[in-house]
C-alpha positions as CSV (number, residue, x, y, z in Angstrom):
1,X,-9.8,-4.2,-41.6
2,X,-9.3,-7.4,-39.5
3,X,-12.7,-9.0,-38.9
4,X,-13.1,-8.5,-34.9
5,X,-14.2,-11.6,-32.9
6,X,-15.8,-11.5,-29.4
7,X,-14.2,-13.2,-26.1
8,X,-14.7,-13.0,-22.7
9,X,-11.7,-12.1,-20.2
10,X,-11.4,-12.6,-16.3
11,X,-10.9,-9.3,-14.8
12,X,-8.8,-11.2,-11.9
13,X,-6.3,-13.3,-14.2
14,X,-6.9,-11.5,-17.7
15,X,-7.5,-15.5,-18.4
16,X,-9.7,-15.6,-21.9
17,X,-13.0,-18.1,-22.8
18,X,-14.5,-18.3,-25.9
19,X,-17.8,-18.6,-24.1
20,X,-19.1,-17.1,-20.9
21,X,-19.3,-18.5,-17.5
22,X,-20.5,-17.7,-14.3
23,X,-16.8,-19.0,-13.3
24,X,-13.7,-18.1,-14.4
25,X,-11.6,-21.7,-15.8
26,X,-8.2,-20.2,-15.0
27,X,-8.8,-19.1,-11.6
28,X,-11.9,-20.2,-10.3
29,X,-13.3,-16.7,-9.5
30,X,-16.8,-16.1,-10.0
31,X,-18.7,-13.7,-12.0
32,X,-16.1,-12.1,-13.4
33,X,-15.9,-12.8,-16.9
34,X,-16.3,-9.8,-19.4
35,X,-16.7,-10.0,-22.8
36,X,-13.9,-7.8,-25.3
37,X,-13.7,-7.5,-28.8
38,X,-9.9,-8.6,-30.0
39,X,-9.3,-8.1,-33.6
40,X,-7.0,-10.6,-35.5
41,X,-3.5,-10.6,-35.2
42,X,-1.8,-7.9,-37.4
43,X,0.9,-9.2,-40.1
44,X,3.9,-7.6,-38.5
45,X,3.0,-9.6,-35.6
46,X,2.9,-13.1,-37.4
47,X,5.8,-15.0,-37.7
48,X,7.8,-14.2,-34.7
49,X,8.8,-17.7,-34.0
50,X,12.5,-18.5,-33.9
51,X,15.3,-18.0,-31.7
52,X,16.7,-16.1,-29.1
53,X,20.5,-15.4,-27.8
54,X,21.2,-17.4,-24.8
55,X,24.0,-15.9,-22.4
56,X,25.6,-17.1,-19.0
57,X,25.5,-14.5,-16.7
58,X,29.3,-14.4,-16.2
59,X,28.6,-13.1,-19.5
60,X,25.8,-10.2,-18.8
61,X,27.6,-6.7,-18.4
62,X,25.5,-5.7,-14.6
63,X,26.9,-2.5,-13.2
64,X,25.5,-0.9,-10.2
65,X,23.3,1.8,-10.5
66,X,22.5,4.6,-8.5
67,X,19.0,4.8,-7.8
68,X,17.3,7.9,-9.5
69,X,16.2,10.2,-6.1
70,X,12.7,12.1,-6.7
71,X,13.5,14.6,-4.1
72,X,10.6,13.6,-1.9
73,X,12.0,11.6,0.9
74,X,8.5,9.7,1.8
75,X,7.7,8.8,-2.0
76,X,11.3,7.2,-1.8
77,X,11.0,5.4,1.1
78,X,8.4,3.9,-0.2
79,X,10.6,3.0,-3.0
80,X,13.0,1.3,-1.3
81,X,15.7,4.1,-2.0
82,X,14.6,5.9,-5.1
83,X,13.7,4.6,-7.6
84,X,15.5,1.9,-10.5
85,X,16.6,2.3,-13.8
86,X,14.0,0.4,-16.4
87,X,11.3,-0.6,-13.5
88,X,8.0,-0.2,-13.9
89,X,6.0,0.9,-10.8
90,X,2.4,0.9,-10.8
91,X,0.6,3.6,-8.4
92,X,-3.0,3.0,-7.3
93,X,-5.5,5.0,-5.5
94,X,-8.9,6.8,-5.2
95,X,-9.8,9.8,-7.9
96,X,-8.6,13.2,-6.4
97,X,-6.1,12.0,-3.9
98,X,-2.6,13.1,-5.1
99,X,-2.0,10.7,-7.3
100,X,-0.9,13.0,-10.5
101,X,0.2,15.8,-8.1
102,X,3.0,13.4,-6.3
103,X,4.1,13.0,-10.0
104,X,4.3,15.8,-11.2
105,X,6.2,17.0,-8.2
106,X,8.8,14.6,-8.5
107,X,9.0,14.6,-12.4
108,X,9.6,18.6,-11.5
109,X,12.9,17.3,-9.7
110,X,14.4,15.3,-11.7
111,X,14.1,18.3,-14.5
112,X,14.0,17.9,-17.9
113,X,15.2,14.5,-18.6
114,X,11.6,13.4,-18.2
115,X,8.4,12.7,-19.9
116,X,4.8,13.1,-18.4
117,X,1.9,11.3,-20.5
118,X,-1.3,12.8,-19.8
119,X,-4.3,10.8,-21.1
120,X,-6.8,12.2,-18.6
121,X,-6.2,15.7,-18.7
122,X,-5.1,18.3,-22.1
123,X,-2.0,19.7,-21.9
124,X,-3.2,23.3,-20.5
125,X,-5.1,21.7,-17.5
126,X,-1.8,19.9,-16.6
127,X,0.1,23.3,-17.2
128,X,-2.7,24.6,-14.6
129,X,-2.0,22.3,-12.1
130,X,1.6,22.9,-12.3
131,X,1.6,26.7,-11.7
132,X,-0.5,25.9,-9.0
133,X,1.5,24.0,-7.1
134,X,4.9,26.7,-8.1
135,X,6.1,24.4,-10.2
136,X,9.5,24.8,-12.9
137,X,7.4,24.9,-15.9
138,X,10.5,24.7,-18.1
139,X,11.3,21.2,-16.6
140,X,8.3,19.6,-17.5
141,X,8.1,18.0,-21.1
142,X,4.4,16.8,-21.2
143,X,2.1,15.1,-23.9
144,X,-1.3,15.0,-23.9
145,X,-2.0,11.4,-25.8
146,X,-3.8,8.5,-25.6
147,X,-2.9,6.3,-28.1
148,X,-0.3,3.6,-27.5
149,X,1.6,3.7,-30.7
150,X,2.4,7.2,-30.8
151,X,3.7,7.1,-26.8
152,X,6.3,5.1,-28.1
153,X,7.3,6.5,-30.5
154,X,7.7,9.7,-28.3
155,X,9.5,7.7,-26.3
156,X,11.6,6.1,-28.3
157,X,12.6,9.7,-30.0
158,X,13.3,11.6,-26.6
159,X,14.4,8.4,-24.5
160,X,13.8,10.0,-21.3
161,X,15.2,8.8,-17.8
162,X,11.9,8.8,-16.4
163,X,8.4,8.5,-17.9
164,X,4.8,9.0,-16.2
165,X,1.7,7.2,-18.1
166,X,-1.7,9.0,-16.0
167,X,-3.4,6.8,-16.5
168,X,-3.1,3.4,-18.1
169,X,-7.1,2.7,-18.4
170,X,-7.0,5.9,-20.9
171,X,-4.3,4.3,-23.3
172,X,-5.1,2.1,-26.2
173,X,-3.6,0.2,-28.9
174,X,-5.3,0.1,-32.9
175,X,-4.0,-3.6,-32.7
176,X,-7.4,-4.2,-30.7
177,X,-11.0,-3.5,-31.2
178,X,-12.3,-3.5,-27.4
179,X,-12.7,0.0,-26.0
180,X,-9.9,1.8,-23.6
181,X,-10.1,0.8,-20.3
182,X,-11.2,-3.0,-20.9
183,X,-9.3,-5.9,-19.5
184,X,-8.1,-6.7,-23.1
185,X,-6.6,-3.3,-23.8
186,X,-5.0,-2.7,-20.6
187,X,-3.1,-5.8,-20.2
188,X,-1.5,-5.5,-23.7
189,X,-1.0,-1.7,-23.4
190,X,1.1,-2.3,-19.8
191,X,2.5,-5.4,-21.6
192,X,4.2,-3.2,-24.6
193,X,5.0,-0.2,-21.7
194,X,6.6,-2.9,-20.2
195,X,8.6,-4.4,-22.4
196,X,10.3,-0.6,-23.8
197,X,11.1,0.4,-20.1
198,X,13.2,-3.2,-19.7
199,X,15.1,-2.1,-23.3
200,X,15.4,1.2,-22.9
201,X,16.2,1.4,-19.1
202,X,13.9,4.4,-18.6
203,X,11.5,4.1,-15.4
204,X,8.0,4.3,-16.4
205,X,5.6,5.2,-13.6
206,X,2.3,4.1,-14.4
207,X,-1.1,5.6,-12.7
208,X,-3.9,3.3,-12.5
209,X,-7.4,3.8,-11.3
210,X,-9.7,2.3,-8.5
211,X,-12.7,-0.2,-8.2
212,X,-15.0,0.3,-5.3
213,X,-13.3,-2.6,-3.8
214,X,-10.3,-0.6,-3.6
215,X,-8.2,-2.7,-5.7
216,X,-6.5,-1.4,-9.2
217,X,-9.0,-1.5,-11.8
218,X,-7.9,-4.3,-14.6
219,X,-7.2,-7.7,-14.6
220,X,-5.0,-8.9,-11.8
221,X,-2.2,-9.8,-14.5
222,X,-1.5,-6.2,-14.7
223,X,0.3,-5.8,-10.5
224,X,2.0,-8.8,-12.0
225,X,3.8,-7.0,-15.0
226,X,5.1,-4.5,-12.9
227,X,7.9,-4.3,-10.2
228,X,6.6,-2.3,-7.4
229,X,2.9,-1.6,-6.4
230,X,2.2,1.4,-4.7
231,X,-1.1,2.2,-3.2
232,X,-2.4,5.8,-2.3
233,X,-4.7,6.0,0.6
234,X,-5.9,8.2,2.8
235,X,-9.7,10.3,4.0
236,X,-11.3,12.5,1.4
237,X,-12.2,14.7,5.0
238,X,-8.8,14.6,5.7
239,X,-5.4,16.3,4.6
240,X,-3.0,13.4,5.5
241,X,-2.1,10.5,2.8
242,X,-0.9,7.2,3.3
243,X,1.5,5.4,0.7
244,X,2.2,2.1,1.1
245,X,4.1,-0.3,-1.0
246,X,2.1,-3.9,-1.7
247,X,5.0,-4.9,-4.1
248,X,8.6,-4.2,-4.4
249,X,11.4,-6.0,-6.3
250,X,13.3,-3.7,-5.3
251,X,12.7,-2.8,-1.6
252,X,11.0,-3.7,1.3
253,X,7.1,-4.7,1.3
254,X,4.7,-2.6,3.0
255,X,6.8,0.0,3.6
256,X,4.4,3.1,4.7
257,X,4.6,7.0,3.4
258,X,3.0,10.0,5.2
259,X,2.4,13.1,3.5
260,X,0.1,16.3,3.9
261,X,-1.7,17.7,1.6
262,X,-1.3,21.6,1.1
263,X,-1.6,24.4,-1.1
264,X,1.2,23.3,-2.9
265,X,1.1,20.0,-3.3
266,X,2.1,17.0,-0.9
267,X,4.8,17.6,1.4
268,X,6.0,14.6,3.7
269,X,5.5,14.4,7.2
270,X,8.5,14.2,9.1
271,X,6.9,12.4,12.9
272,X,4.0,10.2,11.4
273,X,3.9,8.6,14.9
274,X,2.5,12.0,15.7
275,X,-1.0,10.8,13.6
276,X,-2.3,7.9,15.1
277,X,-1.9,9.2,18.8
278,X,-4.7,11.0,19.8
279,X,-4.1,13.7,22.5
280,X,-6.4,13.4,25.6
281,X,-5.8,15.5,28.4
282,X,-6.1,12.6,30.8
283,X,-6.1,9.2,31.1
284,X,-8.9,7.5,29.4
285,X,-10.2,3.6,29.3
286,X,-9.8,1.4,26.9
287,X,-6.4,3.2,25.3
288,X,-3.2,1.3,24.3
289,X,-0.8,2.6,22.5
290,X,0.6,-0.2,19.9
291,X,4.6,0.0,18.3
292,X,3.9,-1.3,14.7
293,X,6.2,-2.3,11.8
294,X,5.5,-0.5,8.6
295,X,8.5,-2.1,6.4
296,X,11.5,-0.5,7.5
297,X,9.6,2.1,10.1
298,X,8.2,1.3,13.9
299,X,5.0,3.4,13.9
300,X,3.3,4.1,17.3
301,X,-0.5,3.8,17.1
302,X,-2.9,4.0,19.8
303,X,-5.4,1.4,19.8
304,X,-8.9,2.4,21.4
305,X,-11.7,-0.1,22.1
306,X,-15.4,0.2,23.3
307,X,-16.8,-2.4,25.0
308,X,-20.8,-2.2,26.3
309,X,-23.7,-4.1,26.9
310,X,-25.3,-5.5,24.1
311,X,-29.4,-5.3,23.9
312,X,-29.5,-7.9,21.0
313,X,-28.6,-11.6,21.2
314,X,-25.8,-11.3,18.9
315,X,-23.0,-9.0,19.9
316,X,-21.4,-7.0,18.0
317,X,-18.0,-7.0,16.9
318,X,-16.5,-4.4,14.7
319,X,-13.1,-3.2,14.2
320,X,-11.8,-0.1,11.9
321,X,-8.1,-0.3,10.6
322,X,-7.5,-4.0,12.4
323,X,-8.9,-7.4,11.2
324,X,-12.5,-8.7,12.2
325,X,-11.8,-12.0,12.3
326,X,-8.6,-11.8,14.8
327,X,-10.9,-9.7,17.2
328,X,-13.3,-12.5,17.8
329,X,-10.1,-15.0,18.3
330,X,-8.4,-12.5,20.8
331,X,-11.9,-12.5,22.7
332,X,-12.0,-16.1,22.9
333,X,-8.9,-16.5,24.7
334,X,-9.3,-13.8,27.1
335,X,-12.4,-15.5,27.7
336,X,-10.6,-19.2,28.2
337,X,-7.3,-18.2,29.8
338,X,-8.1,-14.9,31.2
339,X,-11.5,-15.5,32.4
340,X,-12.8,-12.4,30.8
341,X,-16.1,-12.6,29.1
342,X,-17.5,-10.5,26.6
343,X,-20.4,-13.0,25.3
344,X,-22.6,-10.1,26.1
345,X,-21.3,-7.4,25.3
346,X,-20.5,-5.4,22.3
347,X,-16.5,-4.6,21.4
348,X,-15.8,-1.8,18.8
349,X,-11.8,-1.5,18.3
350,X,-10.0,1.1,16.4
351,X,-6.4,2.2,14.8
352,X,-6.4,5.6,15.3
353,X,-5.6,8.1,12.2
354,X,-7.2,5.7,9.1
355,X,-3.7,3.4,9.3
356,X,-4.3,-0.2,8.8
357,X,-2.6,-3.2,10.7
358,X,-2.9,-6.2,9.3
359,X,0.2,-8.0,11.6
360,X,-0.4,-10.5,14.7
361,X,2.2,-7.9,16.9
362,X,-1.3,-5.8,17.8
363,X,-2.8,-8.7,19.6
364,X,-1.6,-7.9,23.0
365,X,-2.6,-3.9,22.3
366,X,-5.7,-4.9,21.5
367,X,-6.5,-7.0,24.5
368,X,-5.1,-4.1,26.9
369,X,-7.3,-2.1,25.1
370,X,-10.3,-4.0,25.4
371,X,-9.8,-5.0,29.3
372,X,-9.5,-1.5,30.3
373,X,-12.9,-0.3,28.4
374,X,-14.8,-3.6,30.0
375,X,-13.3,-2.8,33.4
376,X,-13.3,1.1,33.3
377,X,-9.8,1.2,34.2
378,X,-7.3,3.5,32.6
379,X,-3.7,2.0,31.0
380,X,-0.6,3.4,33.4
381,X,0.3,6.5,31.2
382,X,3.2,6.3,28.6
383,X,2.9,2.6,28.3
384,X,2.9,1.1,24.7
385,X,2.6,-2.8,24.7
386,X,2.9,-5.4,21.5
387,X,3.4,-9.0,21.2
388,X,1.4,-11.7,19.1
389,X,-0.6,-14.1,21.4
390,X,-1.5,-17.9,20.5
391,X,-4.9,-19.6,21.5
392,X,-2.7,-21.4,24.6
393,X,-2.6,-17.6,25.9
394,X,0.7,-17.6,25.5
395,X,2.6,-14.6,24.2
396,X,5.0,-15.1,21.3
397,X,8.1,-12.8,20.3
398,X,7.8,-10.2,17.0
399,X,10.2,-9.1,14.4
400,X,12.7,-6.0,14.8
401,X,11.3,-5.7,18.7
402,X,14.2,-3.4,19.9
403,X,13.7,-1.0,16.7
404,X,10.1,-0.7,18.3
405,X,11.5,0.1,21.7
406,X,14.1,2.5,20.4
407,X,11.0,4.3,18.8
408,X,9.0,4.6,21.8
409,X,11.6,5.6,24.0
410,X,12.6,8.6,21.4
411,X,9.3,9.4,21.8
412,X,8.9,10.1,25.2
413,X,7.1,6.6,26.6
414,X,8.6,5.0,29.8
415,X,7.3,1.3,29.9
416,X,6.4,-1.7,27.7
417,X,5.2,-4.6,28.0
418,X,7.4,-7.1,25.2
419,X,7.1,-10.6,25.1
420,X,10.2,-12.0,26.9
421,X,11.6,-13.2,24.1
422,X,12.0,-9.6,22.9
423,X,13.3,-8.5,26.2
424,X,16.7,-6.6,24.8
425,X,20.0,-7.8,26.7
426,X,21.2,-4.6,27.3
427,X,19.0,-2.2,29.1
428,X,17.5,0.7,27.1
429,X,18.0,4.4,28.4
430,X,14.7,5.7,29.3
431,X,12.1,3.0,29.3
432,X,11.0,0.0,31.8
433,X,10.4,-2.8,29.8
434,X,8.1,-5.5,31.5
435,X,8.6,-8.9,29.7
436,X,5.6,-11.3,30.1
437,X,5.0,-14.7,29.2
438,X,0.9,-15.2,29.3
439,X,-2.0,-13.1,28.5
440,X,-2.8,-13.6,32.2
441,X,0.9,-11.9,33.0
442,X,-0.1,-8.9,30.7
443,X,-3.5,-8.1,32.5
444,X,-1.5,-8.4,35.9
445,X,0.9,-5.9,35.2
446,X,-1.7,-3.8,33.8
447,X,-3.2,-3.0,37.1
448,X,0.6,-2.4,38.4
């Protein structure tokens, strides 16, 4: 047996030292060297040096593909259209949240041209699971395996269209010593995966696990390998479930997927806008409703803030779904152009329904929002409002503004306020849209 030597690996890069450090070399991250075992290299993997064939691309056969349709509209949304022959997509998320049942649903579609890789569960639980959710049992080849080696040989035997792999931490190769899981064994385990789904042209879905962070558990190398990155997210309380794509060679980026879960299995939600606006009888303060772009999709969201007298020195300022940081900027300006101060008070703001925005168009929900909790005075009703706002106070234009208008005028909602920039030259059916140049402007024609 190869006489096994000791490293240490960055769980960010997958960057090696022969020594630990409290930072990595490669990336500069700290604490987050591990050490791994990595046996010698085998013979059949010595001498691989020579040549390759070198083509001109006028030269490379490239036919259009259809894309390979799971049967779940949402999932290929996501996607970008469905999903390619010989990607790779990696799918993220907390244990217990659909992440195998989405799978197995769509590997149930696509019949029995397909492959499912169970290294969490034994092949009976996975049949379990199946009948549950009234699933084709006929249609769904499955082995329950761990080790590397004989995966692709499977593979290689039945050359299936589409391949799952639940879950990459579980797989292992004998070329390395370091246990399943570890940064070592992961990386080259996705690396081989990798490499036979661009040969073969079968699509290899690969499940990956969770840190507390939230991130996928292995190095960071690992989203790099792959072509899409697909994140499942969503309340344990709750029965709704968020994908969103972080990654996409294929597609759009942060495109968004709503499903419910149910008895039998995720089903996707056909009005997501419906979510993230709550239902009040009346009109409340300190409500906005925001028009958001999730890739390809305007989402409405209603924005609600809190804003009341603080007892300590240092406010507080806290936000759920929106970022922290472009709160306390937002606050500033209303404070210098606006002349509204919130110095002592505290301002809790929150995206409705768990979604999270992370683009600048919220700004001008947000101030709305927090104006009419501090001043006690309702928003007119069916109003939605979005624009990004600079530290002049003025109010700059957003992507894809008239999709967001189209969307809230489908949905019922009679007047916006757009920067003017986004101020569509030909009327919309429906809605009054009230263009505005200055955060000033926007809290005018808020008490209109």
């Amino acid at each position: 047996m190869a006489r096994a030597k000791s490293v240490y690996s960055c769980t960010e890069c997958g960057g090696q030292n022969p020594k630990w450090a409290g930072q990595c070399p490669h990336c500069q991250a700290w604490n987050t060297l591990v050490e791994a075992l990595v046996s010698a290299p085998s013979p059949r993997h010595r001498g691989l040096a020579g040549t390759s064939e070198v083509q001109f691309l006028s030269e490379v056969s490239a036919k259009p593909r259809a894309r390979i349709s799971t049967g779940i509209p949402e999932f290929d949304r996501v996607l970008g259209g469905g999903l390619v022959h010989g990607a790779v997509v990696l799918l993220g998320g907390d244990p217990g949240i659909g992440k195998s049942t989405l799978l197995l649903q769509a590997l149930a579609h696509l019949g029995d041209a397909t492959l499912y890789v169970s290294g969490e569960e034994s092949a009976e639980q996975v049949a379990l699971r199946a009948q549950r959710l009234e699933l084709d049992l006929g249609r769904l080849p499955v082995l329950a395996e761990v080790a590397l080696e004989k995966i692709l040989a499977t593979l290689n035997q039945r050359k299936p269209e589409v391949a799952v792999v639940d879950s990459i931490q579980t797989v292992f190769t004998e070329m390395l010593d370091s246990a399943p899981g570890s940064v070592a064994q992961v990386r080259e385990c996705a690396a081989q995966l990798t490499r036979f789904a661009k040969t073969s042209g079968t699509t290899l879905l690969l499940v990956g696990h969770v840190t507390k962070e939230g991130a996928i558990a292995g190095p960071r190398v690992l989203e790099h390998m792959v072509d899409a990155v697909l994140y499942f997210e969503g309340d344990a309380h709750s029965t709704f479930r968020l994908v969103r794509g972080i990654k996409n060679r294929f597609g759009a980026v942060n495109e968004l997927g709503v499903f419910a879960m149910t008895d039998r299995g995720l089903r996707g939600v056909a009005n997501p806008s419906a979510l993230f606006l709550s239902q009040h009888l009346a009109e409340v303060a300190g409500s906005c409703v925001l028009v958001t772009q999730e890739g390809s999709r305007p989402l409405l969201v209603e924005i609600q803030a809190l804003v009341d007298g603080s007892p300590a020195p240092n406010p507080r300022r806290l936000t759920v779904g929106l970022e922290q940081n472009r709160l306390a900027l937002l606050l500033a300006v209303l404070h210098r152009h606006a002349g509204i101060a919130t110095y002592d008070q505290d301002v809790f703001v929150n995206a409705v329904g768990g979604v999270k925005i992370d683009e600048p168009a919220a700004d001008l929900a947000i101030c709305l929002a927090v104006v009419s909790s501090l001043k006690n005075r309702a928003l007119p009703a069916k109003m939605v409002a979005f624009g990004e706002i600079g530290l002049a106070g003025e109010i700059r234009p957003v992507q894809r503004g008239q999709e967001r208008l189209r969307e809230a005028a489908r949905l019922g909602f009679t007047r916006a306020l757009v920067p003017r920039a986004n101020l569509p030259k030909i009327a919309l059916e429906g809605i009054q849209i009230d263009p505005v140049d200055r955060v000033e402007d926007a809290l005018e024609a808020m008490r209109a």
